[in-house]
TIDRENFI-112100 format. One record per residue (C-alpha): x, y, z; residue number from 0. Coordinates in steps of 0.1 Angstrom, whole numbers, plus 5000, padded with zeros to 4 digits. Layout:
<vexses>
VEXSE,X,Y,Z,NUM
...
</vexses>
This chain:
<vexses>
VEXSE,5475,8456,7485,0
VEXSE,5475,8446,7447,1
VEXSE,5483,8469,7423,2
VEXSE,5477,8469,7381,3
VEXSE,5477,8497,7357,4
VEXSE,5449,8485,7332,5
VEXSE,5453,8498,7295,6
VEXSE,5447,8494,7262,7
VEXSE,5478,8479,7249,8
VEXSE,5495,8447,7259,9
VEXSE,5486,8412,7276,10
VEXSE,5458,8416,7303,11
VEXSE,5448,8382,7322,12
VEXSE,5415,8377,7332,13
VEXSE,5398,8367,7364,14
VEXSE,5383,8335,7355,15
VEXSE,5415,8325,7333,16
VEXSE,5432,8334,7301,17
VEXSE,5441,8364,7285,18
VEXSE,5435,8390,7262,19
VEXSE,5464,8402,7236,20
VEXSE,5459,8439,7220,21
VEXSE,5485,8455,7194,22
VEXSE,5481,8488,7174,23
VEXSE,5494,8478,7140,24
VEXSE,5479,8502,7119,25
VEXSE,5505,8495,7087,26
VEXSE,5500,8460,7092,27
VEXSE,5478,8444,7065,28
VEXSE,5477,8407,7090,29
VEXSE,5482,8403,7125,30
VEXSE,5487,8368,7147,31
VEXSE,5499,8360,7180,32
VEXSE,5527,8337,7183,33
VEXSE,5522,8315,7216,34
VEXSE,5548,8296,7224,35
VEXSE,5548,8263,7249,36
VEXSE,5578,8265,7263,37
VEXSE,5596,8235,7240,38
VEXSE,5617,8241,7210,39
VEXSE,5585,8238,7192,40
VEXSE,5572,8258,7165,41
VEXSE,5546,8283,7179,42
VEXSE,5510,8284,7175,43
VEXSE,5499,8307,7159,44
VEXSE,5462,8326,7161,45
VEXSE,5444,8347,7140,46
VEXSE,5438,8385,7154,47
VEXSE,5409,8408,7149,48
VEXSE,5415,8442,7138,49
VEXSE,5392,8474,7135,50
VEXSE,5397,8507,7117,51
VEXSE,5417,8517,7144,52
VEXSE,5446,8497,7136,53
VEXSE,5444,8474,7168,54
VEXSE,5442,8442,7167,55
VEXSE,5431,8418,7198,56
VEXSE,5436,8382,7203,57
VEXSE,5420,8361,7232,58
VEXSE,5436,8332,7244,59
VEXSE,5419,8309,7266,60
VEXSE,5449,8291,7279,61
VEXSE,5469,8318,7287,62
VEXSE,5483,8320,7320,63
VEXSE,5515,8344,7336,64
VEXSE,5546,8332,7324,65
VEXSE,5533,8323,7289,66
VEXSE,5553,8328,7259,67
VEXSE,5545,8353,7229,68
VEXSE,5550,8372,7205,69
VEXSE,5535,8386,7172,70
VEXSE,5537,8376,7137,71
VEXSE,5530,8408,7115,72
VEXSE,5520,8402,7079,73
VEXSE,5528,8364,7080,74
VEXSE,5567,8367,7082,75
VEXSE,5582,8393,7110,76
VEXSE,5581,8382,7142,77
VEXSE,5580,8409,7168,78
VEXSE,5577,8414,7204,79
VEXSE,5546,8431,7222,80
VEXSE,5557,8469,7227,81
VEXSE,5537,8469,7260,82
VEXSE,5555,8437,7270,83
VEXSE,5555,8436,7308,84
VEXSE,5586,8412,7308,85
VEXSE,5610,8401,7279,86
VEXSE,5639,8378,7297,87
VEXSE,5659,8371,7269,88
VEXSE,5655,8408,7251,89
VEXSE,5637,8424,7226,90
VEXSE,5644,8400,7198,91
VEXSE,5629,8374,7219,92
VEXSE,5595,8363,7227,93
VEXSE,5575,8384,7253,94
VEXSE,5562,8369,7285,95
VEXSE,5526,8371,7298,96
VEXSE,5526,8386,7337,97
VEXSE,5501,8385,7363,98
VEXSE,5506,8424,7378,99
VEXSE,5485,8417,7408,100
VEXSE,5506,8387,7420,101
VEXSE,5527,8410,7440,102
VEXSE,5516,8423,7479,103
VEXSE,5521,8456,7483,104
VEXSE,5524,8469,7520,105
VEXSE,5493,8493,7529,106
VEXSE,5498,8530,7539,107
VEXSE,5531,8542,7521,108
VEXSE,5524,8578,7507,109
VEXSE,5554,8589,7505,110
VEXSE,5576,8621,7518,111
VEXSE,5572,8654,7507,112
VEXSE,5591,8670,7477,113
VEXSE,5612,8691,7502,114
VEXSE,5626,8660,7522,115
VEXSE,5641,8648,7490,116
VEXSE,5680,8640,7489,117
VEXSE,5685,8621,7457,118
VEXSE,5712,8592,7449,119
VEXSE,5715,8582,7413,120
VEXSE,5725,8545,7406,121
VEXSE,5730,8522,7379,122
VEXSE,5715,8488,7389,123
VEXSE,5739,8472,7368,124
VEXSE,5771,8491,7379,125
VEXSE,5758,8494,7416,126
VEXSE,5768,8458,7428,127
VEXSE,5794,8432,7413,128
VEXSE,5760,8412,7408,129
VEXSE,5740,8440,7391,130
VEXSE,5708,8430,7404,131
VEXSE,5677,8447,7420,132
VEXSE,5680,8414,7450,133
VEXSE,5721,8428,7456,134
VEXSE,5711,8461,7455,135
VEXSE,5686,8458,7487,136
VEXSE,5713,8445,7511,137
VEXSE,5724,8487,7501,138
VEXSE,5691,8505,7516,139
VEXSE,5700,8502,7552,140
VEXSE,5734,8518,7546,141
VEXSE,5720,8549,7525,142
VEXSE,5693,8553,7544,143
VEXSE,5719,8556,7578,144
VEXSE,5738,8580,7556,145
VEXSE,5708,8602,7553,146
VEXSE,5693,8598,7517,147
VEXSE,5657,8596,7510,148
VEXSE,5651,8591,7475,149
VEXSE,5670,8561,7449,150
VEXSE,5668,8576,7415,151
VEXSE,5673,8545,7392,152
VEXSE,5687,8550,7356,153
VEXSE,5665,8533,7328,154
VEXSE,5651,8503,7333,155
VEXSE,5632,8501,7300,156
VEXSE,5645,8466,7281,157
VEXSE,5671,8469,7256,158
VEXSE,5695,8444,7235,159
VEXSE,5728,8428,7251,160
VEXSE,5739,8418,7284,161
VEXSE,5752,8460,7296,162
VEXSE,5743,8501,7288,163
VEXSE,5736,8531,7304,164
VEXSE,5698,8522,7298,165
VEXSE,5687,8557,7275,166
VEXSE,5684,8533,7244,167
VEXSE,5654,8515,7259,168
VEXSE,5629,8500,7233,169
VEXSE,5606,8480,7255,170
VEXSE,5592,8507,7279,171
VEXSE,5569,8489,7302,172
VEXSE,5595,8456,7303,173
VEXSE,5621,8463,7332,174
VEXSE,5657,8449,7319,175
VEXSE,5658,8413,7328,176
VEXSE,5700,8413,7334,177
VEXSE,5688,8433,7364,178
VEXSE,5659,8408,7374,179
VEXSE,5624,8399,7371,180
VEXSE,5598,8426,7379,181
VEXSE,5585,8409,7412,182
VEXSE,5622,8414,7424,183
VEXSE,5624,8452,7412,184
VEXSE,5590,8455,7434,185
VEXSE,5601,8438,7460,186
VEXSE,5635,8464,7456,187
VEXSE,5607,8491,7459,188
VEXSE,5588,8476,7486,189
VEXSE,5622,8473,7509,190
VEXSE,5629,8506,7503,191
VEXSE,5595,8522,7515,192
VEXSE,5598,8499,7545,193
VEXSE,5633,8522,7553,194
VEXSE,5614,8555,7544,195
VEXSE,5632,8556,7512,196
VEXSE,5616,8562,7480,197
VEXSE,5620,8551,7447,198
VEXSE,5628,8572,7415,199
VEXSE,5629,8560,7377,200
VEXSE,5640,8578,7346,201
VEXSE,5622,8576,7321,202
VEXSE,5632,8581,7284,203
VEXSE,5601,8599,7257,204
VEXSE,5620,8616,7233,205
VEXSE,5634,8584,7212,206
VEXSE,5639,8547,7211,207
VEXSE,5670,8525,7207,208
VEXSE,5688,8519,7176,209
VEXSE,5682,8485,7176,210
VEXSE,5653,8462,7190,211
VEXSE,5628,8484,7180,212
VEXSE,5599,8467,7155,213
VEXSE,5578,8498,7154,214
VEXSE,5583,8507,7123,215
VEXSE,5574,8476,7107,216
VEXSE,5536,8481,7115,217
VEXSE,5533,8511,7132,218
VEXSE,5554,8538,7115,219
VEXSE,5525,8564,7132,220
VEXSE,5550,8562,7158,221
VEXSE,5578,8585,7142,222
VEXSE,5571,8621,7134,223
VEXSE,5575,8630,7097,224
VEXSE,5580,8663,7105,225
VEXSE,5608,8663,7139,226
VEXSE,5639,8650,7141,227
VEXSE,5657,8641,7172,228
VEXSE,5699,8640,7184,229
VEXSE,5692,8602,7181,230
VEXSE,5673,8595,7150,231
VEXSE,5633,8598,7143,232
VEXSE,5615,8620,7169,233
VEXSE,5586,8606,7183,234
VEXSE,5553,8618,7171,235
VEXSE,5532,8640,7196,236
VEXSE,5515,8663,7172,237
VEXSE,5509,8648,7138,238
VEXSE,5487,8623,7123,239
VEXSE,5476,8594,7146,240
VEXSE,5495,8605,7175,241
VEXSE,5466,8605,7202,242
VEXSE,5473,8570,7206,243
VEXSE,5512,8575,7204,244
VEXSE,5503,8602,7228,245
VEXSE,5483,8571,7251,246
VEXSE,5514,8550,7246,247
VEXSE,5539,8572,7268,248
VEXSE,5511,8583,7295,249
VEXSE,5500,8553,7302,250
VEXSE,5539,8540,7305,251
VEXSE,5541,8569,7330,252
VEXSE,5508,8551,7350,253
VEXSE,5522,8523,7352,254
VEXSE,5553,8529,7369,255
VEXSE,5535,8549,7394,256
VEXSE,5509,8526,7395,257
VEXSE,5518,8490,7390,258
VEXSE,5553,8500,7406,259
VEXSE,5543,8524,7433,260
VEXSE,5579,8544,7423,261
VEXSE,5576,8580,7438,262
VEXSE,5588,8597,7412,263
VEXSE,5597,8598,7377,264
VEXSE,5626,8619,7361,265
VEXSE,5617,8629,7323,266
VEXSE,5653,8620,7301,267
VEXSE,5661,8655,7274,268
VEXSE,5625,8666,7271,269
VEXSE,5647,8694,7248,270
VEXSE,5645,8668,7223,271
VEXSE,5606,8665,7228,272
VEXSE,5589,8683,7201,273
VEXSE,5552,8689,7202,274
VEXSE,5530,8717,7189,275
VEXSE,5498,8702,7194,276
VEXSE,5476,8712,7229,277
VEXSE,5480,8702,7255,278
VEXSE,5513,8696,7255,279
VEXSE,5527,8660,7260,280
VEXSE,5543,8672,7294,281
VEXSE,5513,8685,7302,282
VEXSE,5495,8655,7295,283
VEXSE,5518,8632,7315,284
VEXSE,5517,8653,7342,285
VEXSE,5483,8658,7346,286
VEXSE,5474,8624,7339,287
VEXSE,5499,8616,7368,288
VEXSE,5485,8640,7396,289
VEXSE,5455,8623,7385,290
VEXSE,5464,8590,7392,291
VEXSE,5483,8594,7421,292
VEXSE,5460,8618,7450,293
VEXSE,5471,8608,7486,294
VEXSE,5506,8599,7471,295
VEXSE,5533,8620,7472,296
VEXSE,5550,8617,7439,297
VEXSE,5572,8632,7425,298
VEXSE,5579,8646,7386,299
VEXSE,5615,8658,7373,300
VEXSE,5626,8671,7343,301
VEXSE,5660,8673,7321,302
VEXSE,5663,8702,7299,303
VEXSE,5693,8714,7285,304
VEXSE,5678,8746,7269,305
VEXSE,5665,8754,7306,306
VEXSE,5633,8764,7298,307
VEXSE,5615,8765,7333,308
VEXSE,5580,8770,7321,309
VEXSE,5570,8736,7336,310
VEXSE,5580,8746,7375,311
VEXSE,5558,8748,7401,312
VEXSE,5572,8753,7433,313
VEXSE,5545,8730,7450,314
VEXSE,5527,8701,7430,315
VEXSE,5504,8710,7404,316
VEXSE,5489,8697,7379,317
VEXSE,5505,8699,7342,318
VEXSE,5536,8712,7360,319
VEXSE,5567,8696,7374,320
VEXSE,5585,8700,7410,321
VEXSE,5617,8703,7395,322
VEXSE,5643,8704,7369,323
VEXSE,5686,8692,7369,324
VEXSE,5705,8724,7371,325
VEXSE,5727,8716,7340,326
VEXSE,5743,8754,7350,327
VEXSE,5749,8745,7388,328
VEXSE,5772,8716,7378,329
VEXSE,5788,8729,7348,330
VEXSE,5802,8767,7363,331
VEXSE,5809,8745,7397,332
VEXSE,5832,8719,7371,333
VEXSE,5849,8753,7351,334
VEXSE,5856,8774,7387,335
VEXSE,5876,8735,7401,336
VEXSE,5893,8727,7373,337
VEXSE,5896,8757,7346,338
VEXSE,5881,8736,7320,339
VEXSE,5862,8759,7295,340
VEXSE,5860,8731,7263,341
VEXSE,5827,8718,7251,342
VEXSE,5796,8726,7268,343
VEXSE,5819,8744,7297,344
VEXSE,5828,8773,7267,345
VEXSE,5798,8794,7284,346
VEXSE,5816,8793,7316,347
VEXSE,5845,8802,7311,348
VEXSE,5843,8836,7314,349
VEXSE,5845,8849,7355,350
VEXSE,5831,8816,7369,351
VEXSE,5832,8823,7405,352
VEXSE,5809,8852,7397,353
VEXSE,5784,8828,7378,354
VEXSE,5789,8802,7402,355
VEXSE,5776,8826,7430,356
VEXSE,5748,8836,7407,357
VEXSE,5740,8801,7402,358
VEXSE,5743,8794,7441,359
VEXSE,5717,8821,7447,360
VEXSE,5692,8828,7417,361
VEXSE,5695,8788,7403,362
VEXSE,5698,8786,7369,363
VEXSE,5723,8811,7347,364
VEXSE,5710,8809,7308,365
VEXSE,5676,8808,7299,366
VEXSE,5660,8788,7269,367
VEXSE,5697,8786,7256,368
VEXSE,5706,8762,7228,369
VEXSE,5744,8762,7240,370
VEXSE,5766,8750,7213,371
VEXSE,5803,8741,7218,372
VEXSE,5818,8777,7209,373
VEXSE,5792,8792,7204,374
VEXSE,5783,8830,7209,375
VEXSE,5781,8842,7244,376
VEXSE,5764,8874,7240,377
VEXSE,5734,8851,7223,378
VEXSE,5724,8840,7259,379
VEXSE,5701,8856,7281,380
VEXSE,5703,8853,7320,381
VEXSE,5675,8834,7338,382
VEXSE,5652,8849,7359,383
VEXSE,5657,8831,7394,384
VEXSE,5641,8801,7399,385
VEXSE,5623,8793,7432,386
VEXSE,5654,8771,7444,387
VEXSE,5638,8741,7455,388
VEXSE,5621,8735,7422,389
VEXSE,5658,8724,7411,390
VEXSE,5682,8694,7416,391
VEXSE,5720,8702,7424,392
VEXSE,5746,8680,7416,393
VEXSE,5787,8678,7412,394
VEXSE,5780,8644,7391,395
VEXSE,5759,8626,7373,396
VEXSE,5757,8598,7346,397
VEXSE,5760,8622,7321,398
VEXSE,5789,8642,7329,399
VEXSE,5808,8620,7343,400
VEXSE,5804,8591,7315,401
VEXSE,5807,8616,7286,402
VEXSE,5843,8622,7296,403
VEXSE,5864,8607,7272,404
VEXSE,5878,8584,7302,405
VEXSE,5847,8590,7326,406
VEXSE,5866,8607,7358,407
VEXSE,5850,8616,7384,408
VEXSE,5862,8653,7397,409
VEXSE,5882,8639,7430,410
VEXSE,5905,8623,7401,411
VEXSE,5905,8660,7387,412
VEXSE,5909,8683,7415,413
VEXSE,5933,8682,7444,414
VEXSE,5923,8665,7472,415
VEXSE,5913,8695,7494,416
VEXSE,5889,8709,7466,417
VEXSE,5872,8679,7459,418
VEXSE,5853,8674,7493,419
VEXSE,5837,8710,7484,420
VEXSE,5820,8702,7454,421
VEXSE,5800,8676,7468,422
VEXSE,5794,8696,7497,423
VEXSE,5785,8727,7479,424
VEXSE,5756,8704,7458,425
VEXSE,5745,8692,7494,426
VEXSE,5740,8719,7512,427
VEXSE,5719,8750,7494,428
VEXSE,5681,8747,7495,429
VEXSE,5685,8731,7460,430
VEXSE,5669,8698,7462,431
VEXSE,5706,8673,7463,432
VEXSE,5715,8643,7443,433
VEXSE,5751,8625,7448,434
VEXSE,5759,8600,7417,435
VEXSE,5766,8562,7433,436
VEXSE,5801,8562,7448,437
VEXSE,5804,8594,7458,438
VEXSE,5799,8591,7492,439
VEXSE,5830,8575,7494,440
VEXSE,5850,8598,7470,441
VEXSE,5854,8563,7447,442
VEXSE,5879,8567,7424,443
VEXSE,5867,8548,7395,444
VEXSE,5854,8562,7360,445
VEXSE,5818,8563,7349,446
VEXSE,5824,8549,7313,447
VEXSE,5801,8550,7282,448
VEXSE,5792,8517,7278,449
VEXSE,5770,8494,7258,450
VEXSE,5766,8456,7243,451
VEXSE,5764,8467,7208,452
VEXSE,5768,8439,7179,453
VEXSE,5780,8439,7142,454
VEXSE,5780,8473,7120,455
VEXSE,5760,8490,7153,456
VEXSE,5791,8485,7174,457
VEXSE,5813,8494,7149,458
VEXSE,5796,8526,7141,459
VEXSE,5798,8534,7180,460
VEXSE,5833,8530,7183,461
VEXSE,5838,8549,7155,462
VEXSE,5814,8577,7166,463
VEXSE,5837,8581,7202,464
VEXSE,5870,8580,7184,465
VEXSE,5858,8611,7162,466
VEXSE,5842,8626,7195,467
VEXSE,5875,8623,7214,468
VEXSE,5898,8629,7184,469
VEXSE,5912,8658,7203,470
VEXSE,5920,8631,7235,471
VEXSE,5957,8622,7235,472
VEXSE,5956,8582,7233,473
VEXSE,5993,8576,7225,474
VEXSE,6002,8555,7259,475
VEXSE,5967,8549,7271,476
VEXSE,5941,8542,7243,477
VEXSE,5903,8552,7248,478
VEXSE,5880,8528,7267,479
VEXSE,5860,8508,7241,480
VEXSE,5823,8513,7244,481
VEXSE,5815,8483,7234,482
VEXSE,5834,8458,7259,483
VEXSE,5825,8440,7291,484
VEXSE,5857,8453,7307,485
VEXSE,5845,8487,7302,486
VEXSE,5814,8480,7321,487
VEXSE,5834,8463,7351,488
VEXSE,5851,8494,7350,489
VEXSE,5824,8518,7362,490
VEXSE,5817,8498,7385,491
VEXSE,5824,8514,7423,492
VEXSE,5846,8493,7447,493
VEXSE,5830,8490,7482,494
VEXSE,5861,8480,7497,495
VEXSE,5873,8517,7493,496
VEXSE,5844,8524,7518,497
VEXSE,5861,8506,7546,498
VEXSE,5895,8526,7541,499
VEXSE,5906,8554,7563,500
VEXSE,5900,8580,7532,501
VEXSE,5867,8561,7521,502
VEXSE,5855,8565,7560,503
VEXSE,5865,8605,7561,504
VEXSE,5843,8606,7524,505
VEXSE,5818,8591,7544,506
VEXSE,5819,8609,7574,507
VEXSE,5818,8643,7557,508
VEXSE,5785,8631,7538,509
VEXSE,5765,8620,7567,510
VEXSE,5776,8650,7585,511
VEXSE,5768,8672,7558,512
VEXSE,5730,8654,7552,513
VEXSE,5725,8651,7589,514
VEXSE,5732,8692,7589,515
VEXSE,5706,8695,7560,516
VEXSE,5680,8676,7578,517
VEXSE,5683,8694,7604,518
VEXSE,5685,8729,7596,519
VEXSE,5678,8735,7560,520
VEXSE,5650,8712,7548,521
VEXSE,5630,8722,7578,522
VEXSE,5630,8760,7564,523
VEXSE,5621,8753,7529,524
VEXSE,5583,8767,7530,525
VEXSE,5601,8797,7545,526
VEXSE,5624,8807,7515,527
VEXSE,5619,8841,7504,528
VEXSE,5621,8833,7462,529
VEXSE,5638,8861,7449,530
VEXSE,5657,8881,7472,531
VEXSE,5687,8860,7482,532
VEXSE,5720,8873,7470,533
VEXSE,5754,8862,7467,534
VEXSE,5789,8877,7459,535
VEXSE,5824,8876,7448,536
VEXSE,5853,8879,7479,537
VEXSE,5886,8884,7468,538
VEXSE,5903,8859,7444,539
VEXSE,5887,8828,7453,540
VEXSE,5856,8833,7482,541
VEXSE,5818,8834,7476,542
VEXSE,5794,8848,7502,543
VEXSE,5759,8834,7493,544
VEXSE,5726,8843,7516,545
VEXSE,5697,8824,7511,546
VEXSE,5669,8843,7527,547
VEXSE,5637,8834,7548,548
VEXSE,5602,8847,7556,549
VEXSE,5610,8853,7589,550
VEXSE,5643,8873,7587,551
VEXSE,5667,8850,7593,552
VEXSE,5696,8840,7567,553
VEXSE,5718,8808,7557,554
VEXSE,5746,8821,7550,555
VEXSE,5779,8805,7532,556
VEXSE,5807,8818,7533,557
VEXSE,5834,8799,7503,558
VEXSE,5867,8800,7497,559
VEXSE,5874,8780,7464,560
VEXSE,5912,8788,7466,561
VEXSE,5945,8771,7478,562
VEXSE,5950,8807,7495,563
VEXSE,5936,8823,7528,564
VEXSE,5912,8852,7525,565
VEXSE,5916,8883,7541,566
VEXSE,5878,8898,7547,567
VEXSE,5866,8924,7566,568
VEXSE,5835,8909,7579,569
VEXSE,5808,8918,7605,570
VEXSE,5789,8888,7622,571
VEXSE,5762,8894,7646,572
VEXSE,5768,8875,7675,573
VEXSE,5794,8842,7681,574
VEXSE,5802,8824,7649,575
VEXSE,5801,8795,7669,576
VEXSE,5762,8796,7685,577
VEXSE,5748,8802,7649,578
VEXSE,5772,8776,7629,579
VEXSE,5750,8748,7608,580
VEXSE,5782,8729,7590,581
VEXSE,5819,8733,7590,582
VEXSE,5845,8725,7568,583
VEXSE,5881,8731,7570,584
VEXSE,5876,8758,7591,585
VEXSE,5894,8752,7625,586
VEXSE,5882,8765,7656,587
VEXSE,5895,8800,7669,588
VEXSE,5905,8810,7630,589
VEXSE,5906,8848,7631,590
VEXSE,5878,8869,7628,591
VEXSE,5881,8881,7589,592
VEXSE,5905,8850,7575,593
VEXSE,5889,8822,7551,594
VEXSE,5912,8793,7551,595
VEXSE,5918,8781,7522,596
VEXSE,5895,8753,7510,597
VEXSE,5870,8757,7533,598
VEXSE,5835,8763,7536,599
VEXSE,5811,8777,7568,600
VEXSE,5776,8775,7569,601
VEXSE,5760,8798,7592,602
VEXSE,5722,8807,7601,603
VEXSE,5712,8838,7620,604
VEXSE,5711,8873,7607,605
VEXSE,5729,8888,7577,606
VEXSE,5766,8890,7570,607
VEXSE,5780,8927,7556,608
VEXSE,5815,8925,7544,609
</vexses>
């Protein structure tokens, strides 16, 4: 099976040879195409034909995959193709011509449904000591035995310099080449699918990189005049000479669903995605997607801080979304561990067990809340509950574990006999899970902040992290530099630790933990009663949460978050031990009544009354 996503921007090869080069270049008063032979030579350049559009379109009769090019805008800046489907040496550097149906697809993958999902975010770069999509195959066997079923890659889009998190892409539809070409990320995809795992990519619409990106040398059209963004020009959805802008990022959305087969793609901070126009942008994508995609199961995820939840659906749809990061999930689980209550943890600082049981049972806490570090409590208004599979549970993520102002991961925070909990407790709730790479075998190393920034752009982001973390004490121990290789070698998990006796217990409690979820909860998720499962507060430090089902039966969990035993009075009907789903820390023949401390019991069967 060959697979391209035709469109209107970029190089597209033809049947009986050459190629065809499009650009929209609307400010540009000349365009020509820069083909390059592959020597030291000056390139040849060719005129382009423009239309009152703004595109301009080039045909090339010896074009062939692999060539060379870029585009000379008003007879001096040299610039890469924005729709590049490869760029080797980066952004400042020419573009490469690629033939998209080269690559053989294996017939009859459609996917796995939504409710199957159990997510594990990696950085392709981070994941291996080789950083490579070919290093990171020899991985899918071994997370595929530990019971995930869905890779969620961080950004792939090209950017400058050798190392970064990838959310300063500026070359959408070019994969990073540090990581490989993009016959190797298929092939990465296409060994996955043959293990019944699927594929994930995040996706960044709400801004560009700081650097690398030539739009606004010809096509300005692309930055709203009117928006702003946390990271510079917003993009323009809704003003003058968006529909193509508009085209730009739905197409990009095609094509990795298309030309990639991925299975799903997770939308980066669509909070900073402003767009008044109709329909909406998300709407757009998504329908566009659904679309594109009948037969497939794939699968569309948001990030939204403000936790607006008007784009949920609890079953696909088009123009909607299967699911959103619980932001509130991981930050009232983070405050009820460890106590901390600075930053975007001030909202959670007051009575976190009770939020954390809200969260547990109703999903997200605040709704359409602009949190603010310190800001005013009383300002935020609960959420309504959210049908609980439409969300994504997690105790880490990129995000906050690599804004730390060291990047530690919460075993380094917590004492050992909490930290096992907060993975469990993202792991097993009908939330849809996601464990961040080296968690499953409580890896010790930071997630750092890093990125190959150059000249006054470094400078400026060093700068920018010492003024973030001015508060951080740095007299024996100074701040990881953003900026350095070291830093990236860093965050990068050690294996080895997998192999050791505490690495193997990690390990151990995760595949238990996913084997227990395959087995009893993601069965039941068409059964979920939305809206009537409840949860409270035990004593100091327990939690009882039931989730309820269609047909009268309950998962119940039953928490103790404390380094002291409970004392309940509690009625079970029938042997613990016949309706028991997962264990943890709770020895056999413990009283009737008594939490242990530290421990967790997940139970199935009819309710609990305390």
């Amino acid at each position: 099976m060959r697979c391209a996503h035709e469109m209107p921007f970029g190089a597209s090869l033809h049947a009986g040879g050459g190629a065809t080069f499009r650009l929209w270049a609307p400010a540009a008063r000349q365009a020509e195409l820069a083909v390059y032979d592959g020597s030291d030579k000056a390139p040849r350049l060719i005129a382009a034909q423009n239309n009152a559009q703004g595109w301009w379109e080039c045909p090339v009769s010896d074009a062939v995959a692999g060539t060379p090019y870029q585009w000379r805008i008003d007879g001096k800046l040299l610039v890469p193709d924005p729709a590049s489907r490869h760029n080797p040496e980066g952004p400042h550097a020419p573009s490469r011509v690629v033939d998209s149906l080269a690559f053989d697809w294996d017939d009859g993958w459609r996917g796995r449904p939504w409710h199957e999902v159990v997510l594990y975010e990696l950085h392709v770069g981070a994941f291996t000591p080789e950083g490579s999509y070919a290093a990171a195959v020899r991985h899918l066997q071994g997370l595929k035995d530990l019971g995930i079923t869905a890779i969620e890659l961080m950004p792939l889009a090209n950017f400058p310099g050798r190392f970064g998190w990838g959310y300063d892409g500026v070359l959408p539809f070019a994969p990073h080449a540090a990581y490989g070409t993009p016959e190797q990320l298929k092939d990465f995809i296409q060994q996955a699918h043959r293990l019944g795992l699927m594929v994930f990519v995040d996706v960044v619409y709400n801004h560009f990189g700081p650097e690398g990106n030539y739009l606004g040398g010809y096509a300005p059209q692309f930055f709203s005049k009117t928006h702003d963004s946390p990271w510079g020009a917003a993009i323009n959805y809704d003003g003058p000479n968006s529909r193509t802008v508009r085209d730009f990022f739905i197409h990009n959305a095609l094509y990795w669903v298309i030309e990639f087969q991925v299975d799903g793609l997770r939308l980066d901070a669509v909070h900073a995605i402003v767009d008044h126009g109709s329909p909406h942008i998300l709407d757009a994508i998504s329908r566009a997607v659904r679309g594109a995609t009948q037969g497939r199961h794939v699968h569309l995820v948001l990030e939204n801080e403000r936790n607006g939840h008007q784009w949920l659906a609890p079953r696909p749809e088009a123009g909607l979304y299967d699911a959103q990061w619980n932001d509130d999930f991981h930050h009232v689980l983070h405050v009820a561990l460890t106590g901390e209550t600075s930053g975007y943890y001030h909202d959670y600082g007051d009575g976190p067990l009770d939020l954390l049981a809200r969260a547990l049972s109703h999903g997200m806490l605040f709704a359409h809340s602009p949190r603010k570090p310190g800001g005013a409590r009383e300002h935020i208004q609960p959420a309504p509950a959210q049908p609980l599979s439409a969300l994504v549970n997690f105790a880490h993520n990129h995000d906050q574990v690599g804004n730390r102002a060291r990047g530690e991961r919460l075993a380094q925070l917590l004492p050992p006999e909490a930290a096992p909990l907060a993975t469990l407790l993202a792991l097993l709730t009908p939330a849809i899970p996601m464990l961040f790479f080296g968690e499953e075998f409580g890896a010790p190393e930071p997630f750092l902040y890093f990125a190959d920034w150059q000249g006054e752009l470094r400078d400026a982001v060093r700068e920018g992290r010492k003024r973030e973390f001015g508060h951080v004490d740095t007299t024996s121990v100074p701040l990881p530099d953003p900026c350095s290789a070291d830093t990236f070698a860093a965050s990068r998990p050690d294996t080895a630790r997998a192999d050791t006796e505490d690495g193997q217990r990690w390990l151990a409690l995760v595949r238990g933990a996913l084997a227990a979820r395959a087995q009893w909860i993601t069965p039941r998720q068409e059964l979920l009663a939305h809206g009537q499962h409840t949860s409270q507060r035990v004593g100091d430090g327990g939690i009882l949460v039931q989730w309820r089902y269609t047909d009268g039966r309950m998962l119940c969990l039953e928490l103790n978050l404390s380094a002291q035993p409970l004392q309940v009075s509690e009625q079970h009907a029938g042997p613990v031990e016949e309706r028991a789903v997962f264990v943890h820390n709770w020895p056999a023949g413990t009283p009737a009544g008594r939490w242990p401390a530290w421990a967790a019991r997940w139970t199935l069967g009819e309710e609990i009354t305390l």
